[in-house]
C-alpha atoms as an extended CHARMM CRD file, in Angstrom:
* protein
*
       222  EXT
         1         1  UNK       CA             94.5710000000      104.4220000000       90.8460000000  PROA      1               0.0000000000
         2         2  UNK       CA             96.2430000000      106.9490000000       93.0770000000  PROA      2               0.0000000000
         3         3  UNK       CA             99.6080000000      106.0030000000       94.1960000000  PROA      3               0.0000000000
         4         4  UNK       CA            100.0650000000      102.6690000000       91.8890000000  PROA      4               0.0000000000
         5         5  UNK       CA             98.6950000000      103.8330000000       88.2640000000  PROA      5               0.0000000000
         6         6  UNK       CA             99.2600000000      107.4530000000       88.8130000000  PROA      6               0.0000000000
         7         7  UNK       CA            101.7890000000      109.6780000000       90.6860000000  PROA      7               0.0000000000
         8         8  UNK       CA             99.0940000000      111.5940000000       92.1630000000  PROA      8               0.0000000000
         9         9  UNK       CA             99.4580000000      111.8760000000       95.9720000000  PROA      9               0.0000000000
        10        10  UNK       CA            101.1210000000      115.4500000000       96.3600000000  PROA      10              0.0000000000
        11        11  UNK       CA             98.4600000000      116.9640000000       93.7240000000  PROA      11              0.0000000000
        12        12  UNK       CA             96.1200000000      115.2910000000       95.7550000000  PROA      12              0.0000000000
        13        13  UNK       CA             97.7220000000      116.1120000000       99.1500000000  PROA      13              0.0000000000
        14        14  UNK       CA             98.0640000000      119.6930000000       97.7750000000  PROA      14              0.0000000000
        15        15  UNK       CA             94.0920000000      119.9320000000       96.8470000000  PROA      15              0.0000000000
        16        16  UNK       CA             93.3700000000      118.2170000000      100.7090000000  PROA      16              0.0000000000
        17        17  UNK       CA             95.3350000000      120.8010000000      102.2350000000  PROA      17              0.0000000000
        18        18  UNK       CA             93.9420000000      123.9730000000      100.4930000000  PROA      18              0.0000000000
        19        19  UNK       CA             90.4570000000      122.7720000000      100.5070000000  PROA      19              0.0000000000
        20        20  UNK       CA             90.5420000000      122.3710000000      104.6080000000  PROA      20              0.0000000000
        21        21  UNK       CA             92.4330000000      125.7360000000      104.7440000000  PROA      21              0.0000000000
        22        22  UNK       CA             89.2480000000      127.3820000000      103.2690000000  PROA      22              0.0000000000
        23        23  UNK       CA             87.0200000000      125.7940000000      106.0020000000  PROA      23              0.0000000000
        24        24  UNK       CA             89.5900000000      126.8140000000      108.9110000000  PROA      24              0.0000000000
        25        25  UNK       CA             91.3260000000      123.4280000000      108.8550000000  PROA      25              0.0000000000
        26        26  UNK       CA             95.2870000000      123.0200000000      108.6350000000  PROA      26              0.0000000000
        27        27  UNK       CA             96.3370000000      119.2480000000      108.3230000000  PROA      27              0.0000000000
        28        28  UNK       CA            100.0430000000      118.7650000000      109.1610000000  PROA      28              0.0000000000
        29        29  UNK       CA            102.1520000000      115.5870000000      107.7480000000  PROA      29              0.0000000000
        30        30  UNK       CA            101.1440000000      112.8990000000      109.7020000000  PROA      30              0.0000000000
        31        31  UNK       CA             97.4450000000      113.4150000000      109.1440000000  PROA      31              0.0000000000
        32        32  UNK       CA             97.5440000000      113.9220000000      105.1790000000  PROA      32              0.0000000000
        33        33  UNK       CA             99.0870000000      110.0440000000      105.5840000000  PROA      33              0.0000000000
        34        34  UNK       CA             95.2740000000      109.3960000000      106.9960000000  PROA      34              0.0000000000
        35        35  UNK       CA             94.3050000000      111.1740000000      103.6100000000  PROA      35              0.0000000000
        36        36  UNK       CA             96.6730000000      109.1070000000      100.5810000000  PROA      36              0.0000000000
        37        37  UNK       CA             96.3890000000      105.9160000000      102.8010000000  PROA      37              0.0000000000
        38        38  UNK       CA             93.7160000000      105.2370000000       99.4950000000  PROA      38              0.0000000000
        39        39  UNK       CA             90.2100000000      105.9990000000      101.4750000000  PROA      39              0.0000000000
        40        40  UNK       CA             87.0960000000      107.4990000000      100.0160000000  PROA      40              0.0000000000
        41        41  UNK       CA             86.5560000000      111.2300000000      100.0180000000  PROA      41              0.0000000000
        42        42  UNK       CA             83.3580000000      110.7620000000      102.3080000000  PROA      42              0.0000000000
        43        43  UNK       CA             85.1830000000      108.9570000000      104.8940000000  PROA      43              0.0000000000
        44        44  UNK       CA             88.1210000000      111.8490000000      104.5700000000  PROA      44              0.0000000000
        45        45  UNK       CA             85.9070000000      114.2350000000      105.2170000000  PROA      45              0.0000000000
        46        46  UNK       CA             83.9850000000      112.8430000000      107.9300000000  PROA      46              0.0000000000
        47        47  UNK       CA             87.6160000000      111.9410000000      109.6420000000  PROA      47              0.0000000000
        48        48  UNK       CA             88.1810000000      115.4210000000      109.5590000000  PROA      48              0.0000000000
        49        49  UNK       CA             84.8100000000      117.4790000000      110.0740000000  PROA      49              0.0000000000
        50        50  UNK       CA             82.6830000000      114.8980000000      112.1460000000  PROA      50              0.0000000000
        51        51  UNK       CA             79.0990000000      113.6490000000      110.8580000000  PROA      51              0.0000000000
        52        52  UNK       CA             77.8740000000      115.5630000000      107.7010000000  PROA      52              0.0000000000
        53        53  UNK       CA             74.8430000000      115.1150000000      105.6860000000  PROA      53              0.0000000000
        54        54  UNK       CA             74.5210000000      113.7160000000      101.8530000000  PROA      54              0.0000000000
        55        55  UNK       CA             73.9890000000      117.5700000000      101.2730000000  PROA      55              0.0000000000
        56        56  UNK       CA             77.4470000000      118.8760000000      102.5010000000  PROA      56              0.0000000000
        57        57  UNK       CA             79.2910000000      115.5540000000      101.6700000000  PROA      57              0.0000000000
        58        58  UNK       CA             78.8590000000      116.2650000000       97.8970000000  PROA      58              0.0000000000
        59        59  UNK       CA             79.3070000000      120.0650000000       98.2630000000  PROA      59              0.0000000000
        60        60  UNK       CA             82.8620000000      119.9670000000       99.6730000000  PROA      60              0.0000000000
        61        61  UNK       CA             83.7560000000      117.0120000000       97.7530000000  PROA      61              0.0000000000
        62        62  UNK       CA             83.2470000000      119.2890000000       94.5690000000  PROA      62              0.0000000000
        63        63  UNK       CA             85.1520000000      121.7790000000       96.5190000000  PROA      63              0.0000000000
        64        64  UNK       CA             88.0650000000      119.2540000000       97.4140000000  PROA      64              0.0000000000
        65        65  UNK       CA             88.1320000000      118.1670000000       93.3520000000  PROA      65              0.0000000000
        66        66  UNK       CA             87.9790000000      121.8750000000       91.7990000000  PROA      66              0.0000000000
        67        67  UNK       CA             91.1630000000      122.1140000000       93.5280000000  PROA      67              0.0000000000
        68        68  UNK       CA             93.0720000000      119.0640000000       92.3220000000  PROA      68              0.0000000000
        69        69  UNK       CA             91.9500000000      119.4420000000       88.6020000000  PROA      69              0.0000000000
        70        70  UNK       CA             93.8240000000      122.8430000000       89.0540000000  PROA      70              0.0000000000
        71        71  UNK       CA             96.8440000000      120.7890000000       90.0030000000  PROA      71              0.0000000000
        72        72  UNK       CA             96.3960000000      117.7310000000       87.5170000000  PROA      72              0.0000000000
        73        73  UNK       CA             98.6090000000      119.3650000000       85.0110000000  PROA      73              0.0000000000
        74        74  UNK       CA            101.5910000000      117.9880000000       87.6770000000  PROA      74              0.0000000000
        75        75  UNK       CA            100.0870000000      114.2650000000       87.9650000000  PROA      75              0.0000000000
        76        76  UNK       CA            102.1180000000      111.5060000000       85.4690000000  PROA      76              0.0000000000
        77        77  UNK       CA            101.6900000000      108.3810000000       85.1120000000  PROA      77              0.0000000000
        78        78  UNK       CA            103.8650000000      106.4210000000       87.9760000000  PROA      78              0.0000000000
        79        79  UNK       CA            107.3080000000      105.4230000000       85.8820000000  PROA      79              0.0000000000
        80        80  UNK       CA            107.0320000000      102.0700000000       83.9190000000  PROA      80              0.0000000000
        81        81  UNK       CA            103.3260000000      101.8840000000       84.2720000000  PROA      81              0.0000000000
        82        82  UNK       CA            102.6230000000      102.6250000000       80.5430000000  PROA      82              0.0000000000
        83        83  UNK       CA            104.3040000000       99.5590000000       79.5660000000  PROA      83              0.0000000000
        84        84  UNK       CA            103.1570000000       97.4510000000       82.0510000000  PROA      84              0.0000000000
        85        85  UNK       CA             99.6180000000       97.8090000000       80.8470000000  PROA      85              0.0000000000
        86        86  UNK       CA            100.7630000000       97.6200000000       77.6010000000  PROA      86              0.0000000000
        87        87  UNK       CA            102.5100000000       94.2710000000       78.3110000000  PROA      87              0.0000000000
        88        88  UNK       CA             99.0220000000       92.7320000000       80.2400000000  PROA      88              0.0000000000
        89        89  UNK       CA             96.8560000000       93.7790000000       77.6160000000  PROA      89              0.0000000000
        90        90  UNK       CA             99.1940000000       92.4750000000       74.6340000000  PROA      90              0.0000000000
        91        91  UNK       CA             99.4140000000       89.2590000000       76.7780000000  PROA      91              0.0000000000
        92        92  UNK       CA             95.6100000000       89.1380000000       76.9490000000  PROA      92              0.0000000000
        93        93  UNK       CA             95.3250000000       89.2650000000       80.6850000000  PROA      93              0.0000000000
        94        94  UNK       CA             92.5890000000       91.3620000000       82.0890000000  PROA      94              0.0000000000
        95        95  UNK       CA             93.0050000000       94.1910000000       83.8720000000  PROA      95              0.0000000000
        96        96  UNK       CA             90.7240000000       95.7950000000       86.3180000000  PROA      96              0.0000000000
        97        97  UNK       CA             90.6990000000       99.2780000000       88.4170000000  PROA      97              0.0000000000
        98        98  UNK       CA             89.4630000000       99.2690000000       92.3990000000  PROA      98              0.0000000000
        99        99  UNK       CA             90.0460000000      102.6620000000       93.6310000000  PROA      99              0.0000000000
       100       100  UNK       CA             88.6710000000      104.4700000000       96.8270000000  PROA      100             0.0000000000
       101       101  UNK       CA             87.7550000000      107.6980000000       94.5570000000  PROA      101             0.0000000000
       102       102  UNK       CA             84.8180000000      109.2670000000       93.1400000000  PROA      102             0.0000000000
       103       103  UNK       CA             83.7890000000      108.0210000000       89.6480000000  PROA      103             0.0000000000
       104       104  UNK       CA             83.5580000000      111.2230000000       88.3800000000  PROA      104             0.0000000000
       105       105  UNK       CA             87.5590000000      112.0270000000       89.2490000000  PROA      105             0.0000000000
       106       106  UNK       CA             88.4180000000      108.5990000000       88.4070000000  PROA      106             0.0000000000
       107       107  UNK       CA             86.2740000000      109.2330000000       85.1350000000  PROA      107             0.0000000000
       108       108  UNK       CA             88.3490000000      112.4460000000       84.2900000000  PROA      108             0.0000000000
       109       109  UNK       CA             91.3790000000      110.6620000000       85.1330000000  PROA      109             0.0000000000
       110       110  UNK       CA             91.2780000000      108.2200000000       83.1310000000  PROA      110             0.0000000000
       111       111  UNK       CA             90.0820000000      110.5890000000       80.0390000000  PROA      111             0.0000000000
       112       112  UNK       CA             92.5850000000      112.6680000000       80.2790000000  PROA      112             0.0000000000
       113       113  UNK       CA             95.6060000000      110.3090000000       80.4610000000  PROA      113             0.0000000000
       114       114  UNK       CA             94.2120000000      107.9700000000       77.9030000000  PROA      114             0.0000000000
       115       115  UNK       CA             93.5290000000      105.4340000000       79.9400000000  PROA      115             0.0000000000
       116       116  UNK       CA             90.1300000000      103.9680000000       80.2860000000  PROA      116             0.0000000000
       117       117  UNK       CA             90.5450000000      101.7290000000       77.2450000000  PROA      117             0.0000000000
       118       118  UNK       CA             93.1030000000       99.5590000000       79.4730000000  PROA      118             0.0000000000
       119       119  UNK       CA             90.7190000000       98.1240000000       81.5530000000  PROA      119             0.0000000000
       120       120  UNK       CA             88.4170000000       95.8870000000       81.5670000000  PROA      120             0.0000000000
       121       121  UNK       CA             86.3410000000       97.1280000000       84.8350000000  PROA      121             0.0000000000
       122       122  UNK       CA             86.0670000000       99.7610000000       86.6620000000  PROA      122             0.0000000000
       123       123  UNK       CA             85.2370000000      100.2990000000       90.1530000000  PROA      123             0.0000000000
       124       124  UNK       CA             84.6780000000      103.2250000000       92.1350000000  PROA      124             0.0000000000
       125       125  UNK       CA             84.3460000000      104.4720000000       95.8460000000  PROA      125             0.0000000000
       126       126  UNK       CA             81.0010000000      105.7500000000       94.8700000000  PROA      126             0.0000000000
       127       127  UNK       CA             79.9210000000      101.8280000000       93.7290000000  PROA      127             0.0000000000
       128       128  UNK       CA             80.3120000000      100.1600000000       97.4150000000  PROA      128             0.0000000000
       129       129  UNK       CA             78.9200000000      101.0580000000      100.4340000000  PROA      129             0.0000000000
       130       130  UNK       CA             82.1570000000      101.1400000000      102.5670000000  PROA      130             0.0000000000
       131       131  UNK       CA             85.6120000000      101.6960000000      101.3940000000  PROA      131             0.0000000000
       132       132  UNK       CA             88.7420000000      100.0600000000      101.3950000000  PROA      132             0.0000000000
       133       133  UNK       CA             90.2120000000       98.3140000000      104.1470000000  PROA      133             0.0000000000
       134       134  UNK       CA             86.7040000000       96.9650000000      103.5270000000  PROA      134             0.0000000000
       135       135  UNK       CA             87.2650000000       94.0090000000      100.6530000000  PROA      135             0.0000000000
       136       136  UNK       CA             83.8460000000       95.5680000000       99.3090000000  PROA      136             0.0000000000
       137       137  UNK       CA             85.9440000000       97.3950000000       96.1300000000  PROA      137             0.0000000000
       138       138  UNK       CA             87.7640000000       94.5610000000       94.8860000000  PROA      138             0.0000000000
       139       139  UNK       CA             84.7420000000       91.7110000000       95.6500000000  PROA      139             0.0000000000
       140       140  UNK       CA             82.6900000000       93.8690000000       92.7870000000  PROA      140             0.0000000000
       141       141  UNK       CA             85.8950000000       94.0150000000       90.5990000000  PROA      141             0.0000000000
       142       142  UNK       CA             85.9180000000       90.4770000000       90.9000000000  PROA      142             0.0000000000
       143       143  UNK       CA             82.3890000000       90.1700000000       90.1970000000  PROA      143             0.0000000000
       144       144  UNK       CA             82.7040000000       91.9580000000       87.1590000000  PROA      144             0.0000000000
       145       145  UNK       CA             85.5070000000       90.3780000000       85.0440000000  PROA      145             0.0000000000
       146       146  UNK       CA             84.1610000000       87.2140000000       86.0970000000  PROA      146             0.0000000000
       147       147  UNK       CA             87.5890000000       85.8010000000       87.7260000000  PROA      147             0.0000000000
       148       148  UNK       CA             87.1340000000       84.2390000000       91.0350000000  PROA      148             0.0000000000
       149       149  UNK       CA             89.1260000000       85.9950000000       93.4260000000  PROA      149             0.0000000000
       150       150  UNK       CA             91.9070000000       83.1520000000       93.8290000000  PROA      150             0.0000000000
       151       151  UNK       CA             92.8860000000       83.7990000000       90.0570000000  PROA      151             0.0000000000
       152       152  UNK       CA             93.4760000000       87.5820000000       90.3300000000  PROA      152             0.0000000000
       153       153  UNK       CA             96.4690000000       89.6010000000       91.7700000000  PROA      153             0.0000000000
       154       154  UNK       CA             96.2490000000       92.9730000000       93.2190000000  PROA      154             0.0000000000
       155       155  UNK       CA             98.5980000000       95.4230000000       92.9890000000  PROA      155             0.0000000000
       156       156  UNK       CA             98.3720000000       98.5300000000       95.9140000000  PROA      156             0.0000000000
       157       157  UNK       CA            100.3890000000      101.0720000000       98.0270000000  PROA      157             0.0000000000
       158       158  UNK       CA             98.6490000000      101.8600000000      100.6910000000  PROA      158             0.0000000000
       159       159  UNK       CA             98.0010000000       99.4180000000      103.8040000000  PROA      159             0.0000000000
       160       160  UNK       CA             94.1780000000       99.7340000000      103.9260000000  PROA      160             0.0000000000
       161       161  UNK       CA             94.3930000000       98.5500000000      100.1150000000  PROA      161             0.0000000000
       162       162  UNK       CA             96.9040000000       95.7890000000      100.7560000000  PROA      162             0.0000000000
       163       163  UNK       CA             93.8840000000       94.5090000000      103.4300000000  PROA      163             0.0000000000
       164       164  UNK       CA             91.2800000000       95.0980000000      101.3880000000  PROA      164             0.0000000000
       165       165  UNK       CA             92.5900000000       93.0190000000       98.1550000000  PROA      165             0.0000000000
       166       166  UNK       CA             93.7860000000       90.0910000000      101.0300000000  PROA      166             0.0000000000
       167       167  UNK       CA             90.3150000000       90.3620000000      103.0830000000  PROA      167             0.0000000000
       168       168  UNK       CA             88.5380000000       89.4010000000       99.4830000000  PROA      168             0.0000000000
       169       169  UNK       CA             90.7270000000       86.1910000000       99.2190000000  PROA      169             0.0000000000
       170       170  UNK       CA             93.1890000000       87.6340000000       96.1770000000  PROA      170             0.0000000000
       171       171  UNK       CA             96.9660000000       87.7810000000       96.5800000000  PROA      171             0.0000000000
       172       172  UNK       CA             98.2960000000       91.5510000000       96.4610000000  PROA      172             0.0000000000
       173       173  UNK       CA            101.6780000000       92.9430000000       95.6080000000  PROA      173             0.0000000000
       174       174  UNK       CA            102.9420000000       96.4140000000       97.6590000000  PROA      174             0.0000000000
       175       175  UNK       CA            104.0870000000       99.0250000000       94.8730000000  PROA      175             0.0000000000
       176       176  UNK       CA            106.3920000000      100.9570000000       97.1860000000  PROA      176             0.0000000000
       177       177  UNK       CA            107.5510000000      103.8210000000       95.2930000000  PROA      177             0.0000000000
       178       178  UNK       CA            105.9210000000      106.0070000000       98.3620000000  PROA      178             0.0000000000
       179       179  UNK       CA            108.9760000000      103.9250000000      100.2780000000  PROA      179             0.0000000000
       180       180  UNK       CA            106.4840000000      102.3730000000      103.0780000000  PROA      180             0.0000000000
       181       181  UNK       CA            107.6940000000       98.4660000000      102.0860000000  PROA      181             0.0000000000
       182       182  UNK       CA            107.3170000000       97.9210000000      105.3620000000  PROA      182             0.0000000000
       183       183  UNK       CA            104.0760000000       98.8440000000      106.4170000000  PROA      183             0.0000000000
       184       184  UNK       CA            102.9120000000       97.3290000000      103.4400000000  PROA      184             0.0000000000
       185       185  UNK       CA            104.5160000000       93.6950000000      104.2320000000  PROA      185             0.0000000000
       186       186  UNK       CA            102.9620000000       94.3000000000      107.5930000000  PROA      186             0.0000000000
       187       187  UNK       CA             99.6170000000       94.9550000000      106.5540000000  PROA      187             0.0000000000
       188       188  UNK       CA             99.8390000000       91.5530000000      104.7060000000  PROA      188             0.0000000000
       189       189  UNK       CA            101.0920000000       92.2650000000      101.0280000000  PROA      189             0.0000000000
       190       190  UNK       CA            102.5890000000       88.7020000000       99.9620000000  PROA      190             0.0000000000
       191       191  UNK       CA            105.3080000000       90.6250000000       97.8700000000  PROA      191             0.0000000000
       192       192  UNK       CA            106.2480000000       93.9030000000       97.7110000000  PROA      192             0.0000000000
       193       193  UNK       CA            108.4550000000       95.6240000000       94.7450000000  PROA      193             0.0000000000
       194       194  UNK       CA            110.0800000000       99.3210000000       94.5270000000  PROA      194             0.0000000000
       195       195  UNK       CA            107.7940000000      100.1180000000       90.9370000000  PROA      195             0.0000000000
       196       196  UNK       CA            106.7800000000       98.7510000000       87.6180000000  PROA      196             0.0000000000
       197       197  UNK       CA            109.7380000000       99.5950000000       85.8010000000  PROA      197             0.0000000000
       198       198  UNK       CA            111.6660000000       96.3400000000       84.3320000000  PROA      198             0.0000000000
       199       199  UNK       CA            108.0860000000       94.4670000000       85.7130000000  PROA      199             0.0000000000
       200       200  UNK       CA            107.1590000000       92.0160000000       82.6970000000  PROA      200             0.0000000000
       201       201  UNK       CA            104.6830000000       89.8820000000       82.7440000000  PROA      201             0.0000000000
       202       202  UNK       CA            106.7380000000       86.9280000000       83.3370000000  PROA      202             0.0000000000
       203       203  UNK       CA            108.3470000000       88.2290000000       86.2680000000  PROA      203             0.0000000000
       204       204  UNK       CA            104.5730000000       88.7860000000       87.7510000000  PROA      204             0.0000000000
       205       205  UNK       CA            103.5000000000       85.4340000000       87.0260000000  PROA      205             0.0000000000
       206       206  UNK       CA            106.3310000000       84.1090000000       88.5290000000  PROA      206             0.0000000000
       207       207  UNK       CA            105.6470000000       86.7440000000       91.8840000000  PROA      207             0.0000000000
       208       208  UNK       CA            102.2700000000       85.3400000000       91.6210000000  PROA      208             0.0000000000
       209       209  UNK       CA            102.6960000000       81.4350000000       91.4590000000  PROA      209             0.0000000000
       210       210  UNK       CA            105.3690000000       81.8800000000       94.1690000000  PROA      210             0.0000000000
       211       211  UNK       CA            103.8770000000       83.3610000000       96.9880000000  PROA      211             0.0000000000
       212       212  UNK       CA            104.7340000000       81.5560000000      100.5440000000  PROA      212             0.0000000000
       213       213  UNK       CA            106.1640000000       84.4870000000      102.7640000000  PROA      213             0.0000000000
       214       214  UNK       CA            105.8070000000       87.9650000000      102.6330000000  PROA      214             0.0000000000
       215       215  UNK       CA            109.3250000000       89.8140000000      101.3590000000  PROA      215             0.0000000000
       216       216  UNK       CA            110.6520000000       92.5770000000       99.3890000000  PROA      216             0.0000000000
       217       217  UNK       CA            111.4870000000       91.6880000000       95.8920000000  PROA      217             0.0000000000
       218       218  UNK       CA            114.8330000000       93.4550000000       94.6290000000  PROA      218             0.0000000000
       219       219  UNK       CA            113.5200000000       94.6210000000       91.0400000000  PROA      219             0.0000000000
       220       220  UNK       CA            116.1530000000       96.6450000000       88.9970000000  PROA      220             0.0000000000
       221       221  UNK       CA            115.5100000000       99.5110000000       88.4580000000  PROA      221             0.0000000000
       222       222  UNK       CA            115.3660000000      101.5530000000       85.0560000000  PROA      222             0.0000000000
């Protein structure tokens, strides 16, 4: 979701950072990349404030949340993305979600961009014991449309996603619109484009038959 579907990461950098103020915690540059890297928010917090219980885990994860919904009004959908779904679902393909954050966000999300009707799963940080790079997410995504993972493609932005989609046996695309093509060829992505604008459905097939070796596909942009 964040990062590939939505252009989320500096409201949700933004709502990190002031959260962790409030608790006597300043996180510079190169640790909020720990935080977008598409982990869930117990594992983020945990990172950053050592062992807490179930208690305190859901208490500053409302905390963390309070302050992105007061930032949501800057999150857009990421550009071409609105047609892209479009396209899939008019070219009755299935489309499912495997995201690192809470249902309830993902939930509101969803709602509020008029989204949720685009997919046919669902799945949550909150519906797998570990998260991503753990292939955990996107083996119950897989599960759930009924599509083995060999016949699904994953698209992802982050480096512990591009692992977690490959360690559950289903080829991944890097979205790099973030600009990190690189880390996310080396953390296995089998193609990587700059965003989904001028992406049809053809092209992605085509991406998808011909994987071999891992590269950066020149898609114009729009």
């Amino acid at each position: 979701m964040d990062g590939v579907l939505i252009d989320s990461h500096p409201a949700h950098g933004l709502a990190w950072r002031r959260f962790l103020a409030t608790i006597g915690r300043n996180v510079d540059d190169q640790h909020l990349e720990y935080i977008l890297e598409g982990r869930r928010r117990d594992e983020i917090l945990r990172h950053f404030l050592g062992d807490l219980s179930q208690e305190r885990l859901a208490e500053y994860g409302r905390q963390k949340d309070l302050f992105f919904q007061e930032s949501f009004q800057d999150v857009q959908l990421s550009r071409g993305v609105g047609q892209f779904l479009d396209a899939l679902m008019n070219a009755g393909l299935k489309i499912g979600m495997a995201t690192s954050a809470s249902s309830r966000r993902t939930r509101n999300t969803l709602d509020l961009l008029d989204l949720r009707r685009k997919f046919f799963t669902v799945v949550t940080g909150d519906d797998v014991p570990h998260g991503k790079p753990d292939p955990a997410v996107y083996r119950l995504a897989s599960q759930r449309m009924n599509v083995s993972p060999e016949n699904l493609l994953a698209l992802e932005d982050a480096p512990c996603g591009v692992q977690a989609a490959k360690n559950a046996g289903i080829r991944c695309i890097g979205v790099s619109s973030n600009g990190h093509a690189e880390s996310l060829s080396k953390a296995g992505a089998d193609r990587v484009i700059r965003d989904f604008c001028g992406l049809s459905v053809e092209t992605l097939l085509h991406l998808w038959h011909n994987i071999t070796e891992p590269q950066v596909c020149g898609l114009e942009q729009a």
